[in-house]
C-alpha positions as a LaTeX table, in Angstrom:
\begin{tabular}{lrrr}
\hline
Residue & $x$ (\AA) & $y$ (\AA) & $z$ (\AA) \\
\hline
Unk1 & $-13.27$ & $-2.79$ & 13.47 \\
Unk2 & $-11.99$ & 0.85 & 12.91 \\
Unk3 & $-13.65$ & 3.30 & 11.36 \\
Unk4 & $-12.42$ & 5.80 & 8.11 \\
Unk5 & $-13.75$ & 8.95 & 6.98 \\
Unk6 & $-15.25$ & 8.84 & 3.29 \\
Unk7 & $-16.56$ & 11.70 & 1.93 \\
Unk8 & $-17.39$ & 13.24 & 5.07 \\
Unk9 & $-19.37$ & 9.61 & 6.53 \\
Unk10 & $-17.73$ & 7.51 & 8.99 \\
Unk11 & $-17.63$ & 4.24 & 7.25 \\
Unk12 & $-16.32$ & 0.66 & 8.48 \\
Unk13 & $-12.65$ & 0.32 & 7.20 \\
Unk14 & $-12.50$ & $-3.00$ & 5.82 \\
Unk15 & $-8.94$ & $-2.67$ & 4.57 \\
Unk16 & $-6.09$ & $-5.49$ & 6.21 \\
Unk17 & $-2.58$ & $-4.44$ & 6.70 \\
Unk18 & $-0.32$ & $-7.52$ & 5.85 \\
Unk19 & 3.05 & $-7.77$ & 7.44 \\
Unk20 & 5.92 & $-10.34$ & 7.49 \\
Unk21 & 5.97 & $-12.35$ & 10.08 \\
Unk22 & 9.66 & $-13.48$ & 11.31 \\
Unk23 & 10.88 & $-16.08$ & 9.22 \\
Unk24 & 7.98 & $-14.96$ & 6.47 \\
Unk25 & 9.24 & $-14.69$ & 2.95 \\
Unk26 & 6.97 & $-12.25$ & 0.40 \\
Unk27 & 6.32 & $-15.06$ & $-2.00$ \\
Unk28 & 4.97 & $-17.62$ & 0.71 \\
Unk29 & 3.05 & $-15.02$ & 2.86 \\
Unk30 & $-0.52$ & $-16.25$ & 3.07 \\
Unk31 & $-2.62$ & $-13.13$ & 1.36 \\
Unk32 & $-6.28$ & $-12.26$ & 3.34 \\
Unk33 & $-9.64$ & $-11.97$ & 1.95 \\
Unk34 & $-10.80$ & $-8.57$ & 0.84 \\
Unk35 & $-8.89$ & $-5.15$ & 0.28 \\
Unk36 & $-5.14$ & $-5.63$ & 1.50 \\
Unk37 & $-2.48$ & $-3.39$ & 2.14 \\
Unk38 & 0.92 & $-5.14$ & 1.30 \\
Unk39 & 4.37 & $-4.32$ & 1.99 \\
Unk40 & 6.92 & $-3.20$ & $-1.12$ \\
Unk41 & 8.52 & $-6.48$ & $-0.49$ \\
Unk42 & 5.37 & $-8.53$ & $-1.11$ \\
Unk43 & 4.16 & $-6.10$ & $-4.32$ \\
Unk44 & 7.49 & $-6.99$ & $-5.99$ \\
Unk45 & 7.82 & $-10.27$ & $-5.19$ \\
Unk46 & 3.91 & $-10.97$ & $-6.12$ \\
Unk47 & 2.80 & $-8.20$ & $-8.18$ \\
Unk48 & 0.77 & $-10.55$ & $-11.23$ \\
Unk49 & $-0.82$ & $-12.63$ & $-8.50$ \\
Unk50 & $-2.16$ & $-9.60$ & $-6.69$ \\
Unk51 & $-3.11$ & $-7.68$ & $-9.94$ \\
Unk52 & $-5.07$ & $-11.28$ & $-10.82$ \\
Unk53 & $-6.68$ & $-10.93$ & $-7.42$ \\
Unk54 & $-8.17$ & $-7.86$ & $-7.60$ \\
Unk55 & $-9.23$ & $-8.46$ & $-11.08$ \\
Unk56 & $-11.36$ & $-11.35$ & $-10.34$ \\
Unk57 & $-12.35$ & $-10.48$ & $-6.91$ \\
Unk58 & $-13.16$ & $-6.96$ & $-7.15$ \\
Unk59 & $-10.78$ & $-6.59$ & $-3.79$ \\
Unk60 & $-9.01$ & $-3.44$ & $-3.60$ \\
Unk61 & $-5.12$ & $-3.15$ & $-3.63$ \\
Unk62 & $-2.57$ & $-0.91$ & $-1.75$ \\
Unk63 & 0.69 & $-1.05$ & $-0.83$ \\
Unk64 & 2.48 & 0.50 & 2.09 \\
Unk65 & 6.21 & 1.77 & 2.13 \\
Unk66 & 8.34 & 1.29 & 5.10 \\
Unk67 & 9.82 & 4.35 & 6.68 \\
Unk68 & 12.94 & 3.75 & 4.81 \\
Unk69 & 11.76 & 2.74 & 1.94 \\
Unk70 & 11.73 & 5.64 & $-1.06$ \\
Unk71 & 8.60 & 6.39 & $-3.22$ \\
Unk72 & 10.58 & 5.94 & $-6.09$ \\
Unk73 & 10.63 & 2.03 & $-5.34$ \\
Unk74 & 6.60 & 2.23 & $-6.50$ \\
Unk75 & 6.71 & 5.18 & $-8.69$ \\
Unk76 & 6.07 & 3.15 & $-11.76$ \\
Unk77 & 2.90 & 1.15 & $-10.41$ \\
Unk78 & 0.97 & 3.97 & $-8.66$ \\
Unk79 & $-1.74$ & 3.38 & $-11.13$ \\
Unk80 & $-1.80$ & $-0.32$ & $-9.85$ \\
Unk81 & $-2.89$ & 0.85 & $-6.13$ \\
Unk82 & $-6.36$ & 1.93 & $-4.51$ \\
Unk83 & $-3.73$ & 3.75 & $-1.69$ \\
Unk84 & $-0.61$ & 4.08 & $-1.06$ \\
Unk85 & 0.51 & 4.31 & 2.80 \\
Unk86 & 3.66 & 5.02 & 4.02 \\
Unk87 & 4.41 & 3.83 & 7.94 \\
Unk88 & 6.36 & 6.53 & 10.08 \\
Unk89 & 6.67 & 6.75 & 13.98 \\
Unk90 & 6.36 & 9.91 & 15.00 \\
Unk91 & 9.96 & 11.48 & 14.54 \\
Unk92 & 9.67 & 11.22 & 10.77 \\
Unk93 & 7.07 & 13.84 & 10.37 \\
Unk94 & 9.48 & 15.22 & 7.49 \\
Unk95 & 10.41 & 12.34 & 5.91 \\
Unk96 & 6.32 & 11.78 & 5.88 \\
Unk97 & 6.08 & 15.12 & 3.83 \\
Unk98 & 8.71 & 14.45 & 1.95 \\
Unk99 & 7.54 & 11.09 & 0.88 \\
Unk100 & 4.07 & 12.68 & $-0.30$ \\
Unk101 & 5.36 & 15.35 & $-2.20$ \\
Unk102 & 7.48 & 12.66 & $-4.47$ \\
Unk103 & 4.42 & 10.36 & $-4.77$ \\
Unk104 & 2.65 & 13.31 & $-5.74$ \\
Unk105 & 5.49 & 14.88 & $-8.37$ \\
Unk106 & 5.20 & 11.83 & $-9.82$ \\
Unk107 & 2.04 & 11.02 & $-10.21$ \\
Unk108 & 1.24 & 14.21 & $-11.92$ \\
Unk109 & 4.19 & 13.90 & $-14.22$ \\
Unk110 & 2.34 & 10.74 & $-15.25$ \\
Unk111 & $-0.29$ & 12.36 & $-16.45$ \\
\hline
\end{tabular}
């Protein structure tokens, strides 16, 4: 299992990162146990059901946006999320910054 950085300890990350398999629609993708990271696709499609889950599990939420997927698709629910990822390879460095800087606008407009 990989490792994360919290507050300066190196702790086990327990997180899963769901994606579609071909021929996988977001409302019958089977969800894991425990803290998942879900596509847009899934959130939307989902969003009570996951909201439910974390309520009565205690598991953590996140969603992650596809590299050509816009922050504004999420903007509203940001307060719904434990993270927020967003998936680039490694020619989108500026779309990457880009994408932060909107999540973060936002976010502190919300305030």
């Amino acid at each position: 299992m990989a490792e994360l950085i919290k507050d300066g300890i190196a702790v086990q990350d327990q997180w899963k990162i769901l994606h579609l398999s071909a021929g996988a629609t977001p409302e019958d993708v089977k969800l894991p146990v425990g803290p998942v990271l879900v596509p847009v696709s899934v959130w939307k499609a989902r969003r009570a059901e996951l909201i439910r889950r974390e309520y009565e599990h205690g598991w953590l939420l996140g969603v992650w946006l596809a590299a050509d997927e816009s922050p504004a698709a999420i903007s509203g629910d940001l307060d719904d999320f434990s993270v927020v990822a967003v998936a680039v390879d490694g020619s989108d460095s500026e779309y990457l910054r880009l994408s932060c800087r909107i999540a973060r606008n936002r976010r502190c407009r919300r305030r």
